[in-house]
Backbone as numpy.savetxt, mean C-alpha at the origin, in Angstrom:
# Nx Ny Nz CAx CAy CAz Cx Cy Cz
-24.05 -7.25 -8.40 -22.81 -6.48 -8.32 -22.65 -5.85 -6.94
-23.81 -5.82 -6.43 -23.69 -4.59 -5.30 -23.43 -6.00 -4.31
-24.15 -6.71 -4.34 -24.00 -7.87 -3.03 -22.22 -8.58 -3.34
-21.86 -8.27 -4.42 -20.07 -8.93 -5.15 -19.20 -7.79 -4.10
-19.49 -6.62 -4.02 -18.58 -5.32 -3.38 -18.72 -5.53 -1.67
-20.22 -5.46 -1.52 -20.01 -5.77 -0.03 -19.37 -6.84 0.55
-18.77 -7.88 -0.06 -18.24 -9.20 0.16 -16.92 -9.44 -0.03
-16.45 -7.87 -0.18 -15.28 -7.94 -1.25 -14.63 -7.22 -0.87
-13.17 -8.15 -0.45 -12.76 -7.57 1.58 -11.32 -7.95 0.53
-10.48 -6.76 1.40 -9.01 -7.02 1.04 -8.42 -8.12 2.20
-7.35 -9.02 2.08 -7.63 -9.96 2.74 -5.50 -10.45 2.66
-5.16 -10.08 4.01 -3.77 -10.34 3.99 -3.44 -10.79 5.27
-2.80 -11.78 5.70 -2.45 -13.17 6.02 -3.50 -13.48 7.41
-5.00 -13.43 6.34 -6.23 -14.13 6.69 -7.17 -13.32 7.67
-6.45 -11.96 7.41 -7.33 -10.80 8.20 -8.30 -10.42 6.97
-9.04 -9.61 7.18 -10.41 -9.62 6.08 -9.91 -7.83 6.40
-10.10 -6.89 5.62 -10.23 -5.52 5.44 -11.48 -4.99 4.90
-12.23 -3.89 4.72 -13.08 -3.54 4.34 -12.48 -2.20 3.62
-11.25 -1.98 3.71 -10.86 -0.94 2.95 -9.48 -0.94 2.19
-9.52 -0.92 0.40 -8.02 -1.27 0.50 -7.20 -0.14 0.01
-7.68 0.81 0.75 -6.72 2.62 1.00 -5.96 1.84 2.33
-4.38 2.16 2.42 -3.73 2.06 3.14 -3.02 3.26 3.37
-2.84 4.42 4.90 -2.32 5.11 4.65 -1.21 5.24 5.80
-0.19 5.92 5.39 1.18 6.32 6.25 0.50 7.13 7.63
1.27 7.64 8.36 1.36 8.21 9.21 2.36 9.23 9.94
3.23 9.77 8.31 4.52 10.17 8.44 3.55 11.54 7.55
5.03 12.78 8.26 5.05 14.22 7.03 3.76 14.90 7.36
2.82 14.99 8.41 1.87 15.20 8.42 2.21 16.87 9.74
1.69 17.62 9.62 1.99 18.60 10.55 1.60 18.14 11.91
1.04 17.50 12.38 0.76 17.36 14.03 0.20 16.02 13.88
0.43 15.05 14.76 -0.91 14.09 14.90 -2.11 14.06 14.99
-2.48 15.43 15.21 -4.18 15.50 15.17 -4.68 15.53 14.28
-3.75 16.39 13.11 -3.94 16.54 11.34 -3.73 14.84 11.12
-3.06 14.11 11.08 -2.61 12.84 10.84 -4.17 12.17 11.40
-4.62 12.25 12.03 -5.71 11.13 12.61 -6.56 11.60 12.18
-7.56 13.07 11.69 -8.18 13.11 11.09 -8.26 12.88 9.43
-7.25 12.92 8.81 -7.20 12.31 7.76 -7.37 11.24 7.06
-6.96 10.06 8.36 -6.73 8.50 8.47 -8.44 8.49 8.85
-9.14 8.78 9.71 -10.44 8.76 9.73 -11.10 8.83 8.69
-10.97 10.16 7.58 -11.94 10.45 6.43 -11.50 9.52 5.17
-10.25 9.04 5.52 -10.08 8.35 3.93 -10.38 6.93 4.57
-11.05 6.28 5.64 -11.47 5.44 5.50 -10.22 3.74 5.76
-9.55 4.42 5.99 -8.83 3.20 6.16 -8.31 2.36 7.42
-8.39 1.11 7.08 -8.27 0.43 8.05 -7.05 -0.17 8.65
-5.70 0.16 7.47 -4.35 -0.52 8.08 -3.70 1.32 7.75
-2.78 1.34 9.19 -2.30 2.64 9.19 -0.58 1.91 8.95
0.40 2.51 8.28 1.55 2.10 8.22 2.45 2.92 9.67
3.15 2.39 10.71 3.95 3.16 11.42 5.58 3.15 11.34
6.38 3.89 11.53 7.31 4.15 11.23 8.43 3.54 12.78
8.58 2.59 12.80 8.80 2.15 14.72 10.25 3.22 14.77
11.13 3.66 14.06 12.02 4.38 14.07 12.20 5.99 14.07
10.94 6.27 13.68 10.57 7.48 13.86 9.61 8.24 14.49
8.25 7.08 15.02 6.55 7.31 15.53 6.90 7.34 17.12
6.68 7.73 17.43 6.96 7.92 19.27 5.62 7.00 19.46
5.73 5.55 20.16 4.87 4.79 20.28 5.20 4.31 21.82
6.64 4.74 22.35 6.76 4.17 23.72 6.76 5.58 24.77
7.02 6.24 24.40 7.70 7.68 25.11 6.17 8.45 25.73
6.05 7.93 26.97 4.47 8.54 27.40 4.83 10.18 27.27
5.72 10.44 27.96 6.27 11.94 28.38 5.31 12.76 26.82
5.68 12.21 25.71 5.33 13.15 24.38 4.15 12.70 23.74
3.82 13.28 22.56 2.58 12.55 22.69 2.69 11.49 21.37
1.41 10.56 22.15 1.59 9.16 21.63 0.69 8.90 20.49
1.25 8.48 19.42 0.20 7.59 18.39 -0.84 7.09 19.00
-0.70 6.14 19.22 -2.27 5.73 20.58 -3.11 6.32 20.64
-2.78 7.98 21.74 -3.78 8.54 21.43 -4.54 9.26 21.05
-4.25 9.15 19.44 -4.68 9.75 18.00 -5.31 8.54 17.54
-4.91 7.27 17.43 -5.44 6.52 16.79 -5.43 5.25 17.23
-6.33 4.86 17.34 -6.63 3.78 18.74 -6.01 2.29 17.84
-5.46 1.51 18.16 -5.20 0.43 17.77 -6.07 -0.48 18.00
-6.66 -0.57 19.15 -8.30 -1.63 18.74 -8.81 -1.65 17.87
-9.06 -0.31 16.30 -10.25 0.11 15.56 -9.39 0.02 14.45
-7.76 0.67 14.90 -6.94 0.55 13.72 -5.87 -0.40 13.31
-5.63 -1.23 12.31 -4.39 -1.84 12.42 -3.04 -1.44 11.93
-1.59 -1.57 13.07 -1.15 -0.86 12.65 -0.07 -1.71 11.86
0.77 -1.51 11.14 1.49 -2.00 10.45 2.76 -1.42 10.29
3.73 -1.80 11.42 5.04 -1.48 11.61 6.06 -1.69 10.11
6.60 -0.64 10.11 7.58 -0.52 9.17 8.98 -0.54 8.98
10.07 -0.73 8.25 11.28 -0.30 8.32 11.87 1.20 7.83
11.10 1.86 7.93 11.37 3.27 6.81 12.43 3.73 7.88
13.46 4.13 6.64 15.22 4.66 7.25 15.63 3.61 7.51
15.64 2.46 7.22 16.45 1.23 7.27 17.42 0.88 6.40
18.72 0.73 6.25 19.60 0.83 4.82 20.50 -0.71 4.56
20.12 -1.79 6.11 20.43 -3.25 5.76 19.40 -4.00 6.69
19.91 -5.15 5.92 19.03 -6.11 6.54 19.25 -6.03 8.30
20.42 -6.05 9.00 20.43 -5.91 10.21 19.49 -5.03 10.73
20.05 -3.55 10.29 18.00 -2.36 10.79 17.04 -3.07 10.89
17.05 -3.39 9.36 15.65 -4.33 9.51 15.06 -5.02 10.59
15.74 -5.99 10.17 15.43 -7.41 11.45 15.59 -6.46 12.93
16.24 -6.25 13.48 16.32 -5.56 14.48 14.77 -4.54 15.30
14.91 -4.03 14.12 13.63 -2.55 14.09 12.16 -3.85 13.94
12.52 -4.60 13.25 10.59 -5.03 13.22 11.19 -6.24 14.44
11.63 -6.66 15.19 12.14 -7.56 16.36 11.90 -6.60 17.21
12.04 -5.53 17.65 11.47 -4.77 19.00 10.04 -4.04 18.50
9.41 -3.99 17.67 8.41 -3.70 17.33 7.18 -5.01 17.59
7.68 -6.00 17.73 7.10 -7.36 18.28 7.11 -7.48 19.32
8.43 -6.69 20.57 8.09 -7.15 21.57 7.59 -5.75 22.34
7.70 -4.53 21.24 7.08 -3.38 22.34 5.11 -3.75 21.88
4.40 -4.19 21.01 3.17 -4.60 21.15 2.96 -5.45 20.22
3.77 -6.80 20.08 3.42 -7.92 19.93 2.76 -8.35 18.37
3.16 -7.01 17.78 2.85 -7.19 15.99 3.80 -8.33 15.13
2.98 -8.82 14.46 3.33 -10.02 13.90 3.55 -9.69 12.18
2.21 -8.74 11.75 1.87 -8.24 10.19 2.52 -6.74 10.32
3.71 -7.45 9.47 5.07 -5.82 9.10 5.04 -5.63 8.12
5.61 -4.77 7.50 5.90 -3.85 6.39 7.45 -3.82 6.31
8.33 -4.67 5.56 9.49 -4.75 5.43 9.76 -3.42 3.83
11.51 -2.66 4.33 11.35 -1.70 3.73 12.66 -1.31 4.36
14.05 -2.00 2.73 15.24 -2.02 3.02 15.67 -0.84 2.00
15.96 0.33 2.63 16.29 0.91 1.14 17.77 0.92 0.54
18.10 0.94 -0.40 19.68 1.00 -1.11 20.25 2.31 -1.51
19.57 3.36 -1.45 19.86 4.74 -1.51 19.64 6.13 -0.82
20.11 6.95 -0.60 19.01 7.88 0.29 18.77 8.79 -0.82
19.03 8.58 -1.98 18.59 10.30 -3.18 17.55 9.46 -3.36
17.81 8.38 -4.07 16.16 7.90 -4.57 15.52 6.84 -3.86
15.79 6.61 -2.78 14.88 5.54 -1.78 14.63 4.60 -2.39
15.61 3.99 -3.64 14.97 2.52 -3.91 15.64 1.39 -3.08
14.42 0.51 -3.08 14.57 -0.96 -2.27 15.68 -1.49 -2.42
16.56 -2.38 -1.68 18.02 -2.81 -1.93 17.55 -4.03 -1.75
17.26 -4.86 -3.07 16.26 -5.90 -2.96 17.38 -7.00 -2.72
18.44 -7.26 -2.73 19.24 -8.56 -1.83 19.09 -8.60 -0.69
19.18 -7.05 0.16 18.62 -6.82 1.57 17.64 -7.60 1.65
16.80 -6.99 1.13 15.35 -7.50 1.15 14.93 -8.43 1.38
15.20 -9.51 0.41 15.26 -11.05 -0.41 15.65 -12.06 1.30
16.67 -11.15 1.25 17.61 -12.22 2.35 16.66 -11.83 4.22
16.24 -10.31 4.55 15.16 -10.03 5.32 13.71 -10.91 5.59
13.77 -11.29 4.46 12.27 -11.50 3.94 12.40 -13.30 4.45
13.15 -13.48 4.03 13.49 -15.35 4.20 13.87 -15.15 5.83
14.42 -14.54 6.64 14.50 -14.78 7.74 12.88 -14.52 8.65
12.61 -13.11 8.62 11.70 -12.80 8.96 10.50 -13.29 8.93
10.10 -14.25 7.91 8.47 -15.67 7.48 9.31 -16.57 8.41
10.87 -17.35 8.87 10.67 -18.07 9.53 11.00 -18.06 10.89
10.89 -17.19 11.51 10.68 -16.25 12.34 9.17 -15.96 12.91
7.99 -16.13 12.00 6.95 -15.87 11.93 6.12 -14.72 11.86
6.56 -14.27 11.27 6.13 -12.78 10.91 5.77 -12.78 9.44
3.85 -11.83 9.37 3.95 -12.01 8.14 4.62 -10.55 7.79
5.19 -11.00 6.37 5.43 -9.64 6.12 5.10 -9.29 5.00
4.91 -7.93 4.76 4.20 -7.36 3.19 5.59 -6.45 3.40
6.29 -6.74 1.79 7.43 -6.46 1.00 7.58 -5.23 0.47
7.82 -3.79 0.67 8.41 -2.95 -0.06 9.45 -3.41 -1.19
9.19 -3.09 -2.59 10.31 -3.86 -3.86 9.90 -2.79 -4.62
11.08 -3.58 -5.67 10.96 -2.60 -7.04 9.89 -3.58 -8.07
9.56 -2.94 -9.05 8.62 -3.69 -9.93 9.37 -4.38 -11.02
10.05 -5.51 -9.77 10.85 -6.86 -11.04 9.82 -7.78 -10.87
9.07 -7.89 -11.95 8.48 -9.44 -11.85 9.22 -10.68 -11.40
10.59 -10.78 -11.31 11.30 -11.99 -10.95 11.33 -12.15 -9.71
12.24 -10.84 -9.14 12.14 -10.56 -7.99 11.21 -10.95 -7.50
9.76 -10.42 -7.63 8.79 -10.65 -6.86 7.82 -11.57 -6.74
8.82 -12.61 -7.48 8.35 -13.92 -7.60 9.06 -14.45 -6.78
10.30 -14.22 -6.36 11.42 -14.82 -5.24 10.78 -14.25 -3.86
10.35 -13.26 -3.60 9.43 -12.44 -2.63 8.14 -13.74 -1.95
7.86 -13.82 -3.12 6.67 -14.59 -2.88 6.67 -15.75 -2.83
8.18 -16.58 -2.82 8.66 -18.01 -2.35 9.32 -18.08 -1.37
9.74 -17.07 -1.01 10.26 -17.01 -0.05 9.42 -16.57 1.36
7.97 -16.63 1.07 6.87 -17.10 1.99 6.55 -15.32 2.67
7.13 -14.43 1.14 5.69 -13.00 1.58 4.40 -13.09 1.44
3.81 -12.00 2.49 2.35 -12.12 2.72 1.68 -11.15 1.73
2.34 -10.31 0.95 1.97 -9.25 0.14 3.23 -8.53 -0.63
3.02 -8.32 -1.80 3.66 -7.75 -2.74 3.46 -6.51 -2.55
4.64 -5.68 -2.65 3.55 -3.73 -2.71 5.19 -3.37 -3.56
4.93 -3.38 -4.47 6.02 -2.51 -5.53 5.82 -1.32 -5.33
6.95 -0.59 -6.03 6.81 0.93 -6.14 6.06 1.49 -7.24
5.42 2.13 -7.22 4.50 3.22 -8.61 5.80 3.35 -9.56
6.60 4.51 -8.37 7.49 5.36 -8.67 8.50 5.99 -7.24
9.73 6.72 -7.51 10.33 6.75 -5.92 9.10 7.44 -5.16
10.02 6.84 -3.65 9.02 7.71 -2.33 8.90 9.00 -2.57
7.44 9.66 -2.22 7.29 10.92 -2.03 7.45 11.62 -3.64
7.49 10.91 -4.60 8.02 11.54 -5.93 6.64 12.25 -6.62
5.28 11.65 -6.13 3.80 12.00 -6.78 4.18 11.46 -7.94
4.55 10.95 -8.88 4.98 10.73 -10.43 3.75 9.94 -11.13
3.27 8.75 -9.73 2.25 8.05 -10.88 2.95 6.40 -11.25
2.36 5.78 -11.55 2.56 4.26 -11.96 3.55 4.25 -13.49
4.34 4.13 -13.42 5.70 4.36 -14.16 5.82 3.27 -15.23
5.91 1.92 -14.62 6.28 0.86 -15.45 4.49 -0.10 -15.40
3.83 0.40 -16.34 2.38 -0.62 -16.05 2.30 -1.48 -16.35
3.34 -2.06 -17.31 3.38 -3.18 -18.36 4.53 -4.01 -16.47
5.12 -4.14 -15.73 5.68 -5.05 -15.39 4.63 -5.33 -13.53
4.26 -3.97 -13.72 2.95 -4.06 -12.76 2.08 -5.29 -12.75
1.84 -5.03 -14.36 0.77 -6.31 -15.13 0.87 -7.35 -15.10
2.49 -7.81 -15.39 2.80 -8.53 -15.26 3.21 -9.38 -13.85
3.51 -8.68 -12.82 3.61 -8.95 -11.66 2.12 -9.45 -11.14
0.95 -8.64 -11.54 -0.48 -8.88 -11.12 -1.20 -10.53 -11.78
-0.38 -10.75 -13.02 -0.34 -12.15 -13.50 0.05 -13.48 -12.50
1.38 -12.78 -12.30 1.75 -14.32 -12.59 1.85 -13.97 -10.17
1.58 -13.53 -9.73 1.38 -13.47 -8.07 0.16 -14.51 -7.71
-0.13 -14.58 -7.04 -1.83 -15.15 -5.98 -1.57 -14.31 -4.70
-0.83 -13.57 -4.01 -0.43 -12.45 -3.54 -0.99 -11.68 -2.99
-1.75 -10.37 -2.57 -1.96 -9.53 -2.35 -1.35 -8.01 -2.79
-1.42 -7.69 -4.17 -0.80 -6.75 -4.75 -1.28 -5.84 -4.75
-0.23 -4.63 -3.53 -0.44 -3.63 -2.80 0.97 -2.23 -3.73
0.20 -0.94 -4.75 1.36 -0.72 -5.00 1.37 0.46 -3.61
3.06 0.84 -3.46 3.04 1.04 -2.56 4.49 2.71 -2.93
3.97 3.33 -2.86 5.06 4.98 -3.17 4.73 5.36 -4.45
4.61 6.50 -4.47 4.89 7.32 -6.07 3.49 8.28 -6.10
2.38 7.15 -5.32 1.25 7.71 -5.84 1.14 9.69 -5.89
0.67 10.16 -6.63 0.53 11.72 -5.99 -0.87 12.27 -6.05
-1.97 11.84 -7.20 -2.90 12.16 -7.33 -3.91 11.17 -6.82
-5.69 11.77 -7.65 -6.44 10.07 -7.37 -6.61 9.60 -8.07
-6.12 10.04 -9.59 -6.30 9.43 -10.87 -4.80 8.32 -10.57
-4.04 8.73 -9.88 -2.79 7.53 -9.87 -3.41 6.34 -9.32
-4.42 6.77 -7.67 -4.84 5.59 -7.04 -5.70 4.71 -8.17
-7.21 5.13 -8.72 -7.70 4.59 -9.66 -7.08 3.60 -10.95
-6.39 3.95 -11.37 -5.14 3.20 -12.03 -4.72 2.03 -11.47
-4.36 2.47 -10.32 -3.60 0.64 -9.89 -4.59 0.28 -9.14
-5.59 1.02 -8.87 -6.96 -0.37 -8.82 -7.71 -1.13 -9.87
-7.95 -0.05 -11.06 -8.25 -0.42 -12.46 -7.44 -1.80 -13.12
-6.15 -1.53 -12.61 -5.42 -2.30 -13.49 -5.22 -3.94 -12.46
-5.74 -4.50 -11.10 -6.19 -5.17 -10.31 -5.47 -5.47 -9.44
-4.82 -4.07 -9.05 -4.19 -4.58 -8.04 -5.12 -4.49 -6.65
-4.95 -5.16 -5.42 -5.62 -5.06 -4.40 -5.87 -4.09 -3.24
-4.66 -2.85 -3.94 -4.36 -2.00 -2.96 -3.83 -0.95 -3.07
-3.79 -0.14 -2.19 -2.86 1.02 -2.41 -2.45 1.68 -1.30
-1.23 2.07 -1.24 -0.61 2.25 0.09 -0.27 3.84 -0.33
-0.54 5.05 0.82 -0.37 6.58 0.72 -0.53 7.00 1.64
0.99 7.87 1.59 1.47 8.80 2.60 1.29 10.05 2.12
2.48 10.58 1.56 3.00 12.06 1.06 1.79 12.68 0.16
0.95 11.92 -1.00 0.34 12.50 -1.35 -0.91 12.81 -0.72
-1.39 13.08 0.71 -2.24 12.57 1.15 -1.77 14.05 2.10
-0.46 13.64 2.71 -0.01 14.64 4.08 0.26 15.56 3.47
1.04 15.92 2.32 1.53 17.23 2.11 0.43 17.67 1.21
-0.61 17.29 0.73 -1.42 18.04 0.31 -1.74 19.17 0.70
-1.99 20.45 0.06 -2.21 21.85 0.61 -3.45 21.21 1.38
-4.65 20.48 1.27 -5.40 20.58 1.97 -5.96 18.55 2.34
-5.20 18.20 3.40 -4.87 16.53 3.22 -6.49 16.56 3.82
-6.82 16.15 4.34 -8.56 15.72 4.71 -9.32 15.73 3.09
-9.49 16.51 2.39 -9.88 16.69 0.94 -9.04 15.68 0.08
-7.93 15.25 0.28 -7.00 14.86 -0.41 -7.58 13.30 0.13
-7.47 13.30 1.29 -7.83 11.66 1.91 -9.57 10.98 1.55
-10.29 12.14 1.17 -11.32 11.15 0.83 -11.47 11.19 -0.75
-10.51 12.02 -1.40 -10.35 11.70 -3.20 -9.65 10.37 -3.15
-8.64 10.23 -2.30 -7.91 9.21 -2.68 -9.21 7.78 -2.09
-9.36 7.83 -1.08 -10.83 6.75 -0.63 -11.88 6.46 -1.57
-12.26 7.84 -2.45 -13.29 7.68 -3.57 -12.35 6.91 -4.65
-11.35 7.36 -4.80 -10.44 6.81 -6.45 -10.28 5.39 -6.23
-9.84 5.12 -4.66 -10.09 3.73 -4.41 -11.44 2.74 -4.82
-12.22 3.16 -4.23 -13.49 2.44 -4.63 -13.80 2.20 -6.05
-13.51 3.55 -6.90 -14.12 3.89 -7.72 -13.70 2.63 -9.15
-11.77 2.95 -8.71 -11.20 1.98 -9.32 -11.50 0.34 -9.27
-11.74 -0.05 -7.98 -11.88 -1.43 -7.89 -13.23 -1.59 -8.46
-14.12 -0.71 -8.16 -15.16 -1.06 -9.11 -15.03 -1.30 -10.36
-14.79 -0.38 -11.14 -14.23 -0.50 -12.34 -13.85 -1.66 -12.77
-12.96 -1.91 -12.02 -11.75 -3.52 -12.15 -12.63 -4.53 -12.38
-13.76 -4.75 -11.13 -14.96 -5.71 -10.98 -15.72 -6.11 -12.33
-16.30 -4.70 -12.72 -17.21 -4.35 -13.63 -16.94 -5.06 -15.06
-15.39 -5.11 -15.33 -14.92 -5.95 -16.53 -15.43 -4.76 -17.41
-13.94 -4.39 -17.82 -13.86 -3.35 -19.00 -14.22 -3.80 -20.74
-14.42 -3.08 -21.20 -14.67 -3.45 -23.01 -12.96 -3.37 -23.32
-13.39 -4.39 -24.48 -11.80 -4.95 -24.34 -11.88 -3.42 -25.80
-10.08 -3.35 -25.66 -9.52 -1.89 -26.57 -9.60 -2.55 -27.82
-9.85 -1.52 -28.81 -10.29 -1.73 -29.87 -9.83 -0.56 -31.24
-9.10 -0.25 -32.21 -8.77 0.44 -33.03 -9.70 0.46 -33.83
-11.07 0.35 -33.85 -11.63 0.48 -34.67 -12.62 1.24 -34.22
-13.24 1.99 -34.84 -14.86 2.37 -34.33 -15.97 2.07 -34.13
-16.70 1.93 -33.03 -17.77 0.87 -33.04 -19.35 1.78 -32.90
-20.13 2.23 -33.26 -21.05 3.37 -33.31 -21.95 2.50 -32.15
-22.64 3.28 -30.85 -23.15 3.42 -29.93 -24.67 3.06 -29.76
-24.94 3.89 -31.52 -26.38 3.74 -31.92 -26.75 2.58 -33.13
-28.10 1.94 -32.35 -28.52 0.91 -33.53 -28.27 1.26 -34.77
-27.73 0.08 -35.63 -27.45 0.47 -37.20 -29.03 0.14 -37.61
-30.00 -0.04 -37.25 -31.26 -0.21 -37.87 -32.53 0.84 -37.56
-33.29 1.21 -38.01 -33.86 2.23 -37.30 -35.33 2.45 -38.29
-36.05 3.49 -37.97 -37.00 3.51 -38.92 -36.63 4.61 -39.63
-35.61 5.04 -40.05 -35.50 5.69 -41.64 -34.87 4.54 -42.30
């Protein structure tokens, strides 16, 4: 088991990970709070915001140098994007200001509840793979959908728990499940999370990942918060590994029925 974990790498379009805590880099009081956090929870793909992260502007200070991109990978995003044009646009100069290829597409259709405007999306997603870019999909948890996601040549699935920033928790588990079926994918859920019993959950239940911002930054105390969520990670995929006792309505007693009385 122990030699199964060390071998047992999250793995999206043929990069190998050793950690599958993924965290934001948004909502955080300073970048220095932001980089020590991203340090203790262990993770190896940081999500950036190219519309909001000051990544070119030497004058102020730079992502860079908080968090080194040699050690970290970063994974450009569309967050505040509301069509496919943002989109394409925003991850197209994000390629040519440092040459990132592995994006984070992320069209939203609302600003009260930040859900995905998955025609945006759909139609983003098909340009952007032939284009050559991989991209891992911000969606809602339609199994159909994210079967069209994933023909249309995405590098990763990451549904929502629940809305951005909401803490709520894994909402719909039954289409999660179903999404974790019928993919070969990389199934990353991705918003809602708030606790580490949420992260544990959608590792338990097999997905490959978990993507966290808000519950992480606005924590009264995020460094504490970033290595619960790193432990819930592990803890869960272990779990997952381990192969659970299947559920059972009946009672099954613990102790030998034979004994010497």
């Amino acid at each position: 088991m122990e030699d199964r974990l060390k071998s047992d790498h999250l793995v999206i379009a043929n990069k190998r990970f050793g950690s599958r805590l993924i965290v934001g880099t948004g909502k955080y009081k300073n970048m220095s709070e932001c980089a020590q956090a991203i340090k203790i929870s262990g993770a190896e793909i940081v999500t950036v915001a190219v519309r909001r992260v000051n990544i070119t502007d030497k004058n102020k200070p730079l992502l860079m140098d908080y968090i080194d991109p040699k050690k970290i990978t970063y994974l450009p995003n569309t967050a505040g994007c509301f069509t496919s044009k943002e989109a394409l646009r925003t991850l197209r100069l994000a390629r040519e200001i440092g040459g990132w290829k592995l994006v984070k597409l992320e069209v939203l259709g609302d600003k009260k509840n930040l859900f995905p405007d998955m025609i945006e999306t759909l139609n983003s997603t098909e340009v952007l793979t032939k284009e050559g870019f991989k991209v891992m999909v911000y969606c809602n948890d339609d199994p159909l959908m994210a079967k069209r996601l994933e023909n249309a040549g995405a590098s990763a699935i990451m549904p929502l728990a629940a809305p951005i920033g909401s803490g709520l928790g894994i909402q719909n588990k039954l289409n999660i499940a179903i999404i974790r079926k019928q993919t070969k994918l990389p199934l990353i859920i991705d918003a809602g999370i708030g606790e580490a019993s949420d992260a544990c959950v959608a590792m338990e239940m097999g997905c490959d990942g978990v993507l966290i911002n808000t519950a992480i930054a606005k924590a009264k105390k995020p460094n504490i918060m970033a290595e619960a969520m790193k432990l819930a990670v592990k803890s869960g995929r272990k779990s997952y590994l381990s192969g659970r006792i299947k559920k059972n309505y009946l009672g099954s007693p613990s102790s030998p029925k034979l004994g010497i009385i």
